[in-house]
GUVEX-625786 format. One line per 4 residues: number of its first residue (from 1); for each residue z, y, x of N, C-alpha, C. Coordinates in Angstrom, 2 decimals. Last residue first. Example, Ala and Ser with C-alpha at 12.3 -4.5 7.8 and 13.67 -1.06 7.14 Angstrom:
<sites>
2) 7.08:-2.25:12.85:7.14:-1.06:13.67:7.87:0.03:12.90 ~ 7.80:-5.69:13.19:7.80:-4.50:12.30:7.80:-3.30:13.20
</sites>
This chain:
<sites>
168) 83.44:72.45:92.19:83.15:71.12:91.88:83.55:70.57:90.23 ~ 85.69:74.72:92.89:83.74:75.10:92.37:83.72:73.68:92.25 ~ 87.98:73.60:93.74:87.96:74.75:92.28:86.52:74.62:91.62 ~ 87.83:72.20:95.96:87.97:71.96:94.90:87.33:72.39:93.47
164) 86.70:75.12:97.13:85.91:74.04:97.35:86.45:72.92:96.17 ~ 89.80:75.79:96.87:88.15:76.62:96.70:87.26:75.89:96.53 ~ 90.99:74.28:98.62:91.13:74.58:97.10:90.28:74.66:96.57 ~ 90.02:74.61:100.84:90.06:73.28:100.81:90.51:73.12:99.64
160) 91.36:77.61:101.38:89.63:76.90:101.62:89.05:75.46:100.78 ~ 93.96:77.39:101.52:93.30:77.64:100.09:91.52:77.47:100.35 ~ 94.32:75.50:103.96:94.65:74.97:102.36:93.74:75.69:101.60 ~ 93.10:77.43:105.38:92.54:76.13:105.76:92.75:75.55:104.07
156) 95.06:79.65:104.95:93.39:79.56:105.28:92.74:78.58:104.85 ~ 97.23:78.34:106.09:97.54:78.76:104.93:95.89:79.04:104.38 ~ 96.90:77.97:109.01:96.90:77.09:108.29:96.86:77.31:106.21 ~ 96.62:81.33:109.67:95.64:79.66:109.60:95.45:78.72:108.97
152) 99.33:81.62:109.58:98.07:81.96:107.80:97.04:81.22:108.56 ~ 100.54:79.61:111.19:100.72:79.73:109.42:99.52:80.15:108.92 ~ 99.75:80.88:113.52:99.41:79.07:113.27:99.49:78.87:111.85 ~ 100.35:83.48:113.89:99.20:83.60:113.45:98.94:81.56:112.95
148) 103.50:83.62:111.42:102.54:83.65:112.41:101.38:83.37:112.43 ~ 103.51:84.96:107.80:103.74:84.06:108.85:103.11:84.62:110.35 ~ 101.64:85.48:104.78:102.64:85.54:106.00:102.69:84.36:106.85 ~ 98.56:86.33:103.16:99.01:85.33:103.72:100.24:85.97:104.85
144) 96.58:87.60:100.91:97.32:87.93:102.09:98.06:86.83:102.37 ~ 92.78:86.40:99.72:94.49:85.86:100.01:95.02:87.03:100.63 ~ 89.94:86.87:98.05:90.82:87.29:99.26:91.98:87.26:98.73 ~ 86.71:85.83:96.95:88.07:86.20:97.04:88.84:86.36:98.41
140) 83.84:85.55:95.79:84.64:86.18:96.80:86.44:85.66:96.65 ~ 81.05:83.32:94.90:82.20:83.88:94.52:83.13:84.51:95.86 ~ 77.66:82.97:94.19:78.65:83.25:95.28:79.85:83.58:94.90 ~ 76.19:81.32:91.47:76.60:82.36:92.23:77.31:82.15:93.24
136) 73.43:78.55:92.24:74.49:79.02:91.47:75.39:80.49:92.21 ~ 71.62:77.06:94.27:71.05:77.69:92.87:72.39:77.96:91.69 ~ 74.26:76.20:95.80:73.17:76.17:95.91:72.54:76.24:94.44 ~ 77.23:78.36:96.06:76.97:76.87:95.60:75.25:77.14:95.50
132) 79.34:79.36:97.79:78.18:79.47:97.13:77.47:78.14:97.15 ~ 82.72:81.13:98.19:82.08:79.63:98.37:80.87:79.92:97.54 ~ 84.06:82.94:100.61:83.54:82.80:99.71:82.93:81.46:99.36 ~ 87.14:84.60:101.67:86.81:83.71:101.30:85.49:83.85:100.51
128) 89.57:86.99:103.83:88.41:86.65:102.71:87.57:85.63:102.92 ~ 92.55:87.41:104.26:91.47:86.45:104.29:90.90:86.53:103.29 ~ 95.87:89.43:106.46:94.31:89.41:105.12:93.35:88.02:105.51 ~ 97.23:88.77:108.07:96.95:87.89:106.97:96.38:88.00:105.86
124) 97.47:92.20:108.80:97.48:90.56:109.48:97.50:89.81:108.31 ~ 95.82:94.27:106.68:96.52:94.17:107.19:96.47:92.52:108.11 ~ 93.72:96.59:106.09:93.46:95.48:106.21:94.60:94.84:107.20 ~ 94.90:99.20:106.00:94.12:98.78:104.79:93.18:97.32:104.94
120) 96.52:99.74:107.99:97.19:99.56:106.83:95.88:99.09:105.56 ~ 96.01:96.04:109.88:96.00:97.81:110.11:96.25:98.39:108.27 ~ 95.78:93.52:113.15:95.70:94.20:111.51:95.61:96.06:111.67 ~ 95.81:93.36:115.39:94.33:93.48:114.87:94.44:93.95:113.16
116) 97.90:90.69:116.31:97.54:92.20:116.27:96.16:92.11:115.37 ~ 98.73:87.47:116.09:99.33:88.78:115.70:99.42:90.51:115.68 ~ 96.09:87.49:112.91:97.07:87.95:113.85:97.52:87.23:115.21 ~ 94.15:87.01:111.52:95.21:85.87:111.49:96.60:86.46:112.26
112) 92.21:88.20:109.73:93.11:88.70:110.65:93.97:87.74:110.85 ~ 89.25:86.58:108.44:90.32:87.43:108.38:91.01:87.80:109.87 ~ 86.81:84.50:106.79:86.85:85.87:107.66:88.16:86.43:107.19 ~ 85.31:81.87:105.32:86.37:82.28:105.82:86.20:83.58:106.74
108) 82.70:79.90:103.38:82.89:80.70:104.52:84.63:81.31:104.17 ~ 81.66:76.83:102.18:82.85:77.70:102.02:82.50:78.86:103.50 ~ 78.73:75.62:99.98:79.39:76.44:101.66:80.54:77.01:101.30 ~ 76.85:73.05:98.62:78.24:74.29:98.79:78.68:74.61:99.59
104) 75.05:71.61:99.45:75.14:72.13:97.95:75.84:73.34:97.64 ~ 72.89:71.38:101.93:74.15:71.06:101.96:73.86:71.88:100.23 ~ 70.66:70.26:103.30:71.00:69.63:102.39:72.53:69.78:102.09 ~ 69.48:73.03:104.96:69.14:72.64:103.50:69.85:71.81:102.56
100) 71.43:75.54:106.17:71.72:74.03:105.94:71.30:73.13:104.37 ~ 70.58:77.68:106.36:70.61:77.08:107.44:70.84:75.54:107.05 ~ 71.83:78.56:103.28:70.28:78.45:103.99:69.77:77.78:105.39 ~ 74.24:78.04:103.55:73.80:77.19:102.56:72.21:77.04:103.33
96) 75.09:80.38:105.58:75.64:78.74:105.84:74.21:77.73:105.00 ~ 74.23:82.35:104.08:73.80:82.02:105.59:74.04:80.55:106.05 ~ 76.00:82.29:101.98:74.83:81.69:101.94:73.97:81.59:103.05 ~ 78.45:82.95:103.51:78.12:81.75:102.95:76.93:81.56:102.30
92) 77.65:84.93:104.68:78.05:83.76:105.39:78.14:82.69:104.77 ~ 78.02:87.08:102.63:76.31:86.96:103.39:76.66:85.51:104.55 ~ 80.74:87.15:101.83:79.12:86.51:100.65:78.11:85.84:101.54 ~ 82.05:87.77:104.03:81.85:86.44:103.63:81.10:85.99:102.92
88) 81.00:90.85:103.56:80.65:89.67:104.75:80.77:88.39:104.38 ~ 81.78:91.55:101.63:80.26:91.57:101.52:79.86:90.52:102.59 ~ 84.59:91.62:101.31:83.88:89.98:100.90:82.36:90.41:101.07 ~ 85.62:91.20:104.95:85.37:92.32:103.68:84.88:90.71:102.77
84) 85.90:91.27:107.84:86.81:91.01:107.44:86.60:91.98:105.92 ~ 83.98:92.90:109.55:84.28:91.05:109.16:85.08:90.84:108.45 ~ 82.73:95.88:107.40:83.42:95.21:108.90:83.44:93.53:108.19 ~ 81.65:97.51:106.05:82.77:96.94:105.37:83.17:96.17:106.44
80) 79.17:99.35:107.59:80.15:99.42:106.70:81.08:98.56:105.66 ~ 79.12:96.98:109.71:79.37:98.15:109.69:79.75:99.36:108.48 ~ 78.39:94.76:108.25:79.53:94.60:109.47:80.13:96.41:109.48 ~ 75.88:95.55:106.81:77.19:95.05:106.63:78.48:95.19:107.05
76) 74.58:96.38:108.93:74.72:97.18:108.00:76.01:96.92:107.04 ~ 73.85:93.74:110.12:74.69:95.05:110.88:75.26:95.80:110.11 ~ 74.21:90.82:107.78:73.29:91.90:107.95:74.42:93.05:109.01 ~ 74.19:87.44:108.98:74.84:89.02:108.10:74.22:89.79:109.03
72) 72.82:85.15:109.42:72.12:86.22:108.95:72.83:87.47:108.40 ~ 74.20:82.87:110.92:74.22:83.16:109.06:73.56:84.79:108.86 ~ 73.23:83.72:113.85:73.28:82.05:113.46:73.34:82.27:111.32 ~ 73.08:87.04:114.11:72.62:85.73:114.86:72.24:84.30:114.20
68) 75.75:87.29:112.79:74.26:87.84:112.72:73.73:86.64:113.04 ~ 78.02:85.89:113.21:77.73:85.92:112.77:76.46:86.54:112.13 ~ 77.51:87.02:116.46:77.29:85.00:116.15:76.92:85.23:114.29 ~ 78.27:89.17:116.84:77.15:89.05:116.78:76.77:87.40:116.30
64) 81.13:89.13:115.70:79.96:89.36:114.87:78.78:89.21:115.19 ~ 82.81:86.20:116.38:82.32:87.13:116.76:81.22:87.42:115.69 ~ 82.65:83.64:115.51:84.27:84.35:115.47:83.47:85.96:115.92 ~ 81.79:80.80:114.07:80.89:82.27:114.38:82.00:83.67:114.11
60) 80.82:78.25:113.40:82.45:78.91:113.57:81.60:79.87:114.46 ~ 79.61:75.84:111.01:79.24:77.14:111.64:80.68:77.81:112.08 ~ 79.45:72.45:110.22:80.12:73.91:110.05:80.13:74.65:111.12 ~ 78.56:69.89:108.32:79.00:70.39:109.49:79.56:71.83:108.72
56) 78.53:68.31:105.57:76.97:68.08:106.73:77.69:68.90:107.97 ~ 79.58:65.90:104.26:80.28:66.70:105.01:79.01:66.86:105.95 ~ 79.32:63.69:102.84:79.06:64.42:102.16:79.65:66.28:103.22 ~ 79.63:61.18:105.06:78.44:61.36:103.44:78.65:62.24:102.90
52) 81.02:61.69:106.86:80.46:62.74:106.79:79.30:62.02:105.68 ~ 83.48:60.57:105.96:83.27:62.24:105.76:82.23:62.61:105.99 ~ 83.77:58.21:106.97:83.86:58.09:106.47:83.01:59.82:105.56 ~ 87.26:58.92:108.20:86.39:58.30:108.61:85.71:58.48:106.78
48) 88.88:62.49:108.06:88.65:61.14:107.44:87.37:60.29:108.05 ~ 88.42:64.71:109.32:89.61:63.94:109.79:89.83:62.51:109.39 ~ 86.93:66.33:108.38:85.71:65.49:109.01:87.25:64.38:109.65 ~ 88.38:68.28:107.03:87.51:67.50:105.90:87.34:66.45:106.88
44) 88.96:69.38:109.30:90.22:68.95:108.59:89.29:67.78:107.47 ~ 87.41:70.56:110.56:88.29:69.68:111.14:88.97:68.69:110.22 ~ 86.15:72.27:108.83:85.63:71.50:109.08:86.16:70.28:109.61 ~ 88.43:74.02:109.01:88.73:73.30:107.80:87.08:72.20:107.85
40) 88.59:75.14:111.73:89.96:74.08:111.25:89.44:73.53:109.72 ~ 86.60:76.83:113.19:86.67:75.40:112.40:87.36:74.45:111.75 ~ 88.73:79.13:112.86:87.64:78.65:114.03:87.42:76.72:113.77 ~ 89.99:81.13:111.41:89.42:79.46:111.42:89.12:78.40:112.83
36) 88.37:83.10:111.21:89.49:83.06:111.91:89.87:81.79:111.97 ~ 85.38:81.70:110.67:85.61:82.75:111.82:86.89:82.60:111.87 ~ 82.84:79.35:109.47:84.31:80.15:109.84:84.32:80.88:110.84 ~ 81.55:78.18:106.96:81.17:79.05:107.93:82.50:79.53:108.16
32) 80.76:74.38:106.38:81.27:75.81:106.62:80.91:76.76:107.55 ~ 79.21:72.14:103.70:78.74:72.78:104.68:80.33:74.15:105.23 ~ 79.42:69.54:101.63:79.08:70.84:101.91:78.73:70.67:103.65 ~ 76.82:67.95:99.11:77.59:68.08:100.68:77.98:69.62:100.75
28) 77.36:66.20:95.86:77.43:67.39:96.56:77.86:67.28:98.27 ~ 78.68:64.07:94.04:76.98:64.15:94.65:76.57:65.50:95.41 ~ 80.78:64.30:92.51:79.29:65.76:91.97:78.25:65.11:92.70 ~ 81.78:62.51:94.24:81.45:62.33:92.52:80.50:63.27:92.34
24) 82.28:63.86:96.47:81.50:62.56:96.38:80.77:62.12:94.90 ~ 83.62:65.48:96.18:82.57:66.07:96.51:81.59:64.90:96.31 ~ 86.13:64.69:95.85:84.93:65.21:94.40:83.89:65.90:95.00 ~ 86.65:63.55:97.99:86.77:62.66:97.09:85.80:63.68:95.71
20) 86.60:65.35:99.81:86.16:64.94:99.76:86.04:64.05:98.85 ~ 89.50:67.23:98.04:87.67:67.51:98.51:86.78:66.76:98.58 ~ 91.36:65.10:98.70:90.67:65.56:97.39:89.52:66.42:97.01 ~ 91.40:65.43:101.41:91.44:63.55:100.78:90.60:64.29:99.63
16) 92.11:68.13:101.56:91.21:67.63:102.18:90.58:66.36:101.70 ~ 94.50:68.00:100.49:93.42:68.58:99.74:92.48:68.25:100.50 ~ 95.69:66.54:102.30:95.86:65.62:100.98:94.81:66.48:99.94 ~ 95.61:67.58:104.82:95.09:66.37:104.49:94.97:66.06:103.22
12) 97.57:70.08:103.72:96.12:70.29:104.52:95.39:69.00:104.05 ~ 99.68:68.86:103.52:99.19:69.60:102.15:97.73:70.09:102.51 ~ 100.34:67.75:106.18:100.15:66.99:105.17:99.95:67.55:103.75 ~ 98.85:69.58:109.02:100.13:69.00:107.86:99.67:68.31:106.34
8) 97.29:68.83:111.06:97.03:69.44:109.99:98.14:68.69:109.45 ~ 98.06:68.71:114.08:96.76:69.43:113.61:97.17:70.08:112.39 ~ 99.29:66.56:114.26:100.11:67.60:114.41:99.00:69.32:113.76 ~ 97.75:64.50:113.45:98.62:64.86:112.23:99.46:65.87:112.64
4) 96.14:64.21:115.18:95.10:65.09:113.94:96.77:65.43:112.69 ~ 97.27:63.22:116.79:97.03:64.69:117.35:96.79:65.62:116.02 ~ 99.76:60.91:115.76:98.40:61.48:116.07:98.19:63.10:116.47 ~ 102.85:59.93:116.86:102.13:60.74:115.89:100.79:61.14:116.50
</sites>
């Protein structure tokens, strides 16, 4: 068995296959910005030969200052709603889009994967999500997710690789 198939289970790959496959039809690249992630769903799109006609890269900016720094969230942000909010993932995913002229659509990711760091109003397997599509809105959302921290990772990665569906 391959490395990439212990990597990513097979509901990972098969939205992944289907990402890239309508990303191709719209004529759309994306682009990501991840943090609990730490690139797994760049991983996961770029697993196909072939990926990158429409796969321009991805930003993994686990720390806040990275996310300043490299996608432009604002301190003010971080600080009142912290990494793990959707004001943050908004400002990451168009941080993504702007850094990356030819990309169409950015998914960004920010959560608690665990197994510490949660808390009662942002618990372990909180994830917020946003995807922004170039001259179109930003959308938010946020999953809770169980399991260990390799599950809502992976659980991350799928509904990322939805999302990105969903807007196409």
């Amino acid at each position: 068995m391959s490395d990439q198939a212990v990597l990513f289970g097979p509901a990972v790959l098969a939205e992944a296959a289907r990402a890239l496959e309508l990303l191709r039809l719209a004529g759309i690249r994306v682009v990501t910005a991840e943090s609990c992630t730490g690139g797994l769903v760049a991983g996961a799109l770029t697993h196909f030969a072939g990926s990158s006609d429409v796969t321009e890269g991805g930003f993994v900016t686990y720390s806040n200052s990275m996310k300043q720094a490299v996608l432009g969230v604002q301190a003010g942000t971080l600080a009142a709603y912290g990494a793990v909010s959707a004001q943050t993932v908004e400002q990451m995913a168009e941080g993504a889009l702007n850094a990356c002229c030819t990309a169409g659509i950015a998914i960004s990711i920010s959560g608690i994967a665990g197994p510490g760091g949660g808390s009662e109003d942002k618990p372990v397997g909180l994830v917020w999500f946003a995807t922004a599509l170039r001259g179109g809105a930003t959308r938010t959302s946020r999953q809770i997710f169980s399991g260990d921290r390799a599950s809502v990772r992976e659980q991350a990665v799928l509904h990322a690789l939805t999302l990105i569906c969903a807007r196409l």
